[in-house]
C-alpha positions in Angstrom: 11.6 0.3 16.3 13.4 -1.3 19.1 10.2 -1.9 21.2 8.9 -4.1 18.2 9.4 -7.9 18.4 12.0 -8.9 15.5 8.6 -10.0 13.7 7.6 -6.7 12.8 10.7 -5.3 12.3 11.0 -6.4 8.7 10.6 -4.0 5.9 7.5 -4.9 4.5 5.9 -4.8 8.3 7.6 -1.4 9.4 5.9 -0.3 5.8 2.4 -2.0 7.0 2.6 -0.3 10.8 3.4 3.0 9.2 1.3 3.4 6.1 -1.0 0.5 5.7 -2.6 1.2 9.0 -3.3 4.8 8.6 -4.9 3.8 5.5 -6.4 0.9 6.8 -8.2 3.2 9.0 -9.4 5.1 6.6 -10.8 2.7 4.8 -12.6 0.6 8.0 -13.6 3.6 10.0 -16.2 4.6 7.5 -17.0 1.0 6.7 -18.0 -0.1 10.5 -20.1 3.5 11.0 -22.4 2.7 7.5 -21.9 -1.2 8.9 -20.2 -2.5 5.9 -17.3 -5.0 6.1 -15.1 -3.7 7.8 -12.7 -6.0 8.3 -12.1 -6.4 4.3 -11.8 -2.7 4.4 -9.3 -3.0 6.7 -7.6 -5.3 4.1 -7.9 -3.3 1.6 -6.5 -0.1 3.3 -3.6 -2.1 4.4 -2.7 -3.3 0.9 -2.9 0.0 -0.4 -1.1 1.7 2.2 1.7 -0.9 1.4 1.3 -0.4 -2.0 1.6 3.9 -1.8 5.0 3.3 0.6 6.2 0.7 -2.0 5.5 3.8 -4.8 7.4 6.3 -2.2 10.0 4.4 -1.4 10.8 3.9 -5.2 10.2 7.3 -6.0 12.7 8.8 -3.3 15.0 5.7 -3.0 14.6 3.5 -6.0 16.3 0.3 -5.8 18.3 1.1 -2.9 14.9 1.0 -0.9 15.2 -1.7 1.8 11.9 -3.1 0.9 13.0 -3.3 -2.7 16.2 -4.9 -1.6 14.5 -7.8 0.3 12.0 -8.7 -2.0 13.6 -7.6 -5.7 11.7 -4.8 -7.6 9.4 -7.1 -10.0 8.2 -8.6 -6.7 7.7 -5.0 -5.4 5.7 -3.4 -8.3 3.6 -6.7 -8.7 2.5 -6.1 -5.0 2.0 -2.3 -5.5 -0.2 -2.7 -8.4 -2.1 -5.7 -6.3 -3.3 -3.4 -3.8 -4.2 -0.8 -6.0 -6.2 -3.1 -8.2 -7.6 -4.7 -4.7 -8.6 -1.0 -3.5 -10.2 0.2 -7.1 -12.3 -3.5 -7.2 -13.4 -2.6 -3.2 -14.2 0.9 -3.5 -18.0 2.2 -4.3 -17.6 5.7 -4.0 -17.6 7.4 -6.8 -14.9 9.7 -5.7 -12.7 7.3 -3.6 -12.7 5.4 -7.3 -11.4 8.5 -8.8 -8.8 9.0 -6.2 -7.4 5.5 -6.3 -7.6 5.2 -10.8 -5.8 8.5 -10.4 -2.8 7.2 -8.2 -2.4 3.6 -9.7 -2.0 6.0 -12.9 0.5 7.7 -12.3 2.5 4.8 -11.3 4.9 4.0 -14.0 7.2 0.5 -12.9 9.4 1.0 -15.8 10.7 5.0 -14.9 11.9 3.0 -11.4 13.8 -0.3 -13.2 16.8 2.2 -14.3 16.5 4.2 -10.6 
């Protein structure tokens, strides 16, 4: 992370560059080829990336993530459920819809207030 101006060094931004943009992809990739919005899939995947890596990091860290540190955890899980909402009101695929109901239901805030 040294070759990163200070900018981008933050948690949340290290969690963007790492997750948000694989998702991101993911998400804009598709939407450019069948000439969609792209860019607001773009948007989309990088809030739910964020939002999965907030869910990881909770999951294998709890509060003594970084992230969760510098923002406080009812910040954290109010971000995490914004993207999933975001990505389950962008998504029109059937399956993708399924995919991203399926992992904003699993998450469960309160198992991670006590972590």
């Amino acid at each position: 992370w040294d070759v990163l101006p200070s900018s981008e060094t933050t948690p949340e931004a290290i969690m963007r560059l790492k997750t948000g943009e694989l998702f991101a992809s993911c998400l804009a990739i598709p939407a450019q080829i069948q000439q969609n919005d792209a860019q607001k899939a773009h948007k989309v995947g990088l809030d739910l990336g964020l939002s999965y890596q907030i869910q990881d990091d909770l999951k294998d860290e709890g509060q003594n993530s970084p992230y969760i540190k510098s923002v406080g955890l009812k910040s954290a899980q109010d971000t995490m459920l914004s993207g999933y909402q975001q990505a389950v009101q962008f998504c029109q695929l059937p399956l993708f819809c399924e995919l991203i109901e399926s992992m904003h239901n699993t998450l469960k805030p309160t198992e991670y207030a006590h972590a």
